[in-house]
C-alpha positions in Angstrom: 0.0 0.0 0.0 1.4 3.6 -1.1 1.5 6.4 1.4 -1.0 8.0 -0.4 -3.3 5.1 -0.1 -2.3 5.1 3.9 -4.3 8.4 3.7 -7.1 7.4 2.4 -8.5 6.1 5.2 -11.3 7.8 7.2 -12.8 6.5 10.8 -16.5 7.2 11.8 -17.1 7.9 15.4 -20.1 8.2 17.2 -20.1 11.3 19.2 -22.4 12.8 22.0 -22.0 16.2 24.0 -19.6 15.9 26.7 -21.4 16.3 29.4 -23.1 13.3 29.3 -20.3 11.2 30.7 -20.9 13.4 33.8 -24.5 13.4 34.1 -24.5 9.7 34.0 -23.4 9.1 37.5 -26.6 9.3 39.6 -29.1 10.0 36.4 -32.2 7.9 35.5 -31.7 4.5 33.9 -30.7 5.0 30.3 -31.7 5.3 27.4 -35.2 6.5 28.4 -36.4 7.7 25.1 -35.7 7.3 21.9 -32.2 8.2 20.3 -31.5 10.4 17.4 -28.2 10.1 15.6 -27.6 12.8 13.8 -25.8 12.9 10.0 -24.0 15.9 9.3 -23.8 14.9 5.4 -26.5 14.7 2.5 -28.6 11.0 2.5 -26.5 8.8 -0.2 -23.0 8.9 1.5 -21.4 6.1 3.0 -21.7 7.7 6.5 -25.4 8.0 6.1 -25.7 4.2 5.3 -23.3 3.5 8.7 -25.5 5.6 10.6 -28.2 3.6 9.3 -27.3 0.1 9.4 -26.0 0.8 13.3 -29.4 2.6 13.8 -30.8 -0.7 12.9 -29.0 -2.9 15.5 -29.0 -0.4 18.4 -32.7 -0.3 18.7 -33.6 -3.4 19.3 -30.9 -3.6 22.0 -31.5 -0.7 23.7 -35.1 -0.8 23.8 -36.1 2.4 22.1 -36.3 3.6 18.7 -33.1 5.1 17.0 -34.1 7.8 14.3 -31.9 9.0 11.7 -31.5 12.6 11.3 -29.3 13.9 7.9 -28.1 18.4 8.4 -25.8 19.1 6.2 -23.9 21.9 5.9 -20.6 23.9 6.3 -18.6 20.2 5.7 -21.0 18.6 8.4 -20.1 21.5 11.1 -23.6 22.7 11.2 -24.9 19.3 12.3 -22.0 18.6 14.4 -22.3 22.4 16.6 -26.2 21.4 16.7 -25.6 18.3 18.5 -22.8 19.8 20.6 -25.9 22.3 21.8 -27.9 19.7 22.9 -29.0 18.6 26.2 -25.8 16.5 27.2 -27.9 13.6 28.0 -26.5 10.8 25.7 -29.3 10.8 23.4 -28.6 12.9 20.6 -25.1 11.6 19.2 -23.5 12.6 16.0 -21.6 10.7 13.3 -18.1 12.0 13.6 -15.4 11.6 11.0 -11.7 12.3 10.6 -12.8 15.6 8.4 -15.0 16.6 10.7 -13.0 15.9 14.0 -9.4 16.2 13.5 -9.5 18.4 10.1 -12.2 20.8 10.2 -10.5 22.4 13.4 -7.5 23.4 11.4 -9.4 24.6 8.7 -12.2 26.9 10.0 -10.6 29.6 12.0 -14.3 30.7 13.5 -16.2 27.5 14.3 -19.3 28.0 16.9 -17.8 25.2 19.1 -15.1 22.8 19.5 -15.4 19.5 18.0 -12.7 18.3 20.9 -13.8 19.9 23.4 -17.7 19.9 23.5 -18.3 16.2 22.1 -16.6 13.2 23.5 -16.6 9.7 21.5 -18.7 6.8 22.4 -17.8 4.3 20.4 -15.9 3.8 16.7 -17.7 1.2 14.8 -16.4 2.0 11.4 -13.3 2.5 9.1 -13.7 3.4 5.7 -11.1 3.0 2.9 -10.9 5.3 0.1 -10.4 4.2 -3.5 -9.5 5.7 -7.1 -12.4 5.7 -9.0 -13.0 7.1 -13.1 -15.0 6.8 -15.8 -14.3 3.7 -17.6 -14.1 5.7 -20.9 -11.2 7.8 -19.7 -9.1 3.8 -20.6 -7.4 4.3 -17.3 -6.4 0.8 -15.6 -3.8 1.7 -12.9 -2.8 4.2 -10.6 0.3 4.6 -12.9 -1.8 5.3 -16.3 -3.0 8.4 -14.0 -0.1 10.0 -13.3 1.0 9.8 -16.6 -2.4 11.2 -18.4 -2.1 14.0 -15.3 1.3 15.0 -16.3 0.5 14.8 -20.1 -2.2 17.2 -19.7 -1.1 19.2 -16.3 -4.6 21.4 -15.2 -6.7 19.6 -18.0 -8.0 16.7 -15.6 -10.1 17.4 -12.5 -11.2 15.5 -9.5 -14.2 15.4 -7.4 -15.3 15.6 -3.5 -17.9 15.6 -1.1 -17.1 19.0 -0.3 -14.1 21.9 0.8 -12.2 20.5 3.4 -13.7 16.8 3.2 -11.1 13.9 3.0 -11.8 13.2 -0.8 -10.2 17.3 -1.1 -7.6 16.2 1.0 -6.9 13.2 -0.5 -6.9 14.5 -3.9 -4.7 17.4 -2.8 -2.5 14.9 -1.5 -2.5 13.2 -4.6 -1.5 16.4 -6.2 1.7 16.6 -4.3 2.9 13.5 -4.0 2.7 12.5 -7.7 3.5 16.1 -8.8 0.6 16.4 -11.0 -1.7 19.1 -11.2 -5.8 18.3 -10.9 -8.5 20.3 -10.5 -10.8 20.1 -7.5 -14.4 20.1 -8.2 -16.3 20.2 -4.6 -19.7 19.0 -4.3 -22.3 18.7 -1.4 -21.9 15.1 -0.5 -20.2 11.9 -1.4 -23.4 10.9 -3.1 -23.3 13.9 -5.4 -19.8 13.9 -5.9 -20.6 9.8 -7.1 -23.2 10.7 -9.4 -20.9 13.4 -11.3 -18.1 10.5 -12.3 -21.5 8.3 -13.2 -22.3 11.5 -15.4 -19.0 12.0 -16.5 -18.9 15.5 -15.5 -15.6 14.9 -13.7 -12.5 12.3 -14.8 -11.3 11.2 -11.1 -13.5 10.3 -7.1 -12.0 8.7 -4.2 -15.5 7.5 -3.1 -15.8 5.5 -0.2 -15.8 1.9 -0.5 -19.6 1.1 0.8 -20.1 4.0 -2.1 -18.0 2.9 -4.9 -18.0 -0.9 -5.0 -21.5 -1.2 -6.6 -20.6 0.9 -9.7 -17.3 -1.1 -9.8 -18.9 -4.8 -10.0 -21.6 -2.7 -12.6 -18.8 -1.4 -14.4 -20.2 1.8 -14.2 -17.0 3.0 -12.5 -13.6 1.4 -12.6 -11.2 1.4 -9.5 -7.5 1.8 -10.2 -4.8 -0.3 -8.6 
């Protein structure tokens, strides 16, 4: 595995507010309502689908409903600093990633709360690896074939993310250096959308999550390069 590779790797973490660990001691018997797990992403992404399928198991073993909530926004801040505002009870949690937990701080000067300070994790019940994916008409097979179309036609091919600041940016940026090629960065609202642009062939290059890219690969809609 190439370094770059190493960095395309992303981990989703449930968070809650932090002062739930203290409010525990001494508190009523939890949970004792439903749960709300809050998405900070549009529906479609591969963190939506975690929240999802964990929704799915937690219910029936915590007794109470789990509802899935999606706020996008501001690279999932906005869902994230409404969650941090809540009652620090334990039941409103948040689907954290490394974008949104260790990046977005150094990226947003001015964020309305601290992602390390005001939620705490609960529990990491996901990593997610991040794959090259293009259209299969652009006759790329390898990672290698890339570099050497990207430095054939420096600032003529272009890549595509679920948003500023999101891994796939970073990633791609990452990319950039490393190789010493020069692609464009196309942001979108979500991996989902970003997805659907290579499926449209409005951009050449994604690194989608694998949940989100392995069905257009064994389709052939989308081809992953080793």
């Amino acid at each position: 595995m190439t370094p770059g590779r190493r960095a395309l790797l992303a981990a989703a973490v449930g968070l809650a507010p932090l002062g739930h660990v203290l409010a525990q001691a001494g508190a009523e018997p939890y949970p004792s309502r439903p749960l709300r797990i809050v998405v900070p992403y549009p529906p479609g992404a591969v963190n939506d689908a975690a929240a999802r399928l964990l929704a799915h198991h937690l219910a029936p073993a915590l007794g109470q409903p789990v509802v899935v909530e999606n706020r996008p926004g501001a690279g999932g801040h906005l869902g994230a600093e409404q969650v941090a505002r809540s009652a620090p009870d334990g039941h409103t949690l948040v689907i954290g990633t490394s974008g949104l937990i260790t990046i977005g701080p150094h990226l947003y000067r001015r964020l309305a709360y601290d992602p390390q300070k005001d939620l705490v994790p609960v529990y990491r019940f996901a990593t997610v690896p991040y794959a090259f994916g293009v259209p299969p008409s652009l006759g790329l097979k390898t990672v290698h074939d890339l570099v050497a179309l990207a430095k054939a036609r420096p600032g003529a091919l272009n890549f595509a993310s679920s948003g500023n600041g999101s891994v796939p940016h970073l990633c791609g940026e990452l990319f950039n250096m490393v190789a010493g090629v020069k692609m464009v960065h196309v942001p979108y609202k979500g991996g989902g959308p970003a997805m659907t642009a290579v499926l449209g062939g409005e951009v050449d290059l994604h690194y989608p999550a694998a949940a989100v890219g392995l069905p257009h690969v064994k389709a052939g809609r989308v081809r992953a390069l080793g």
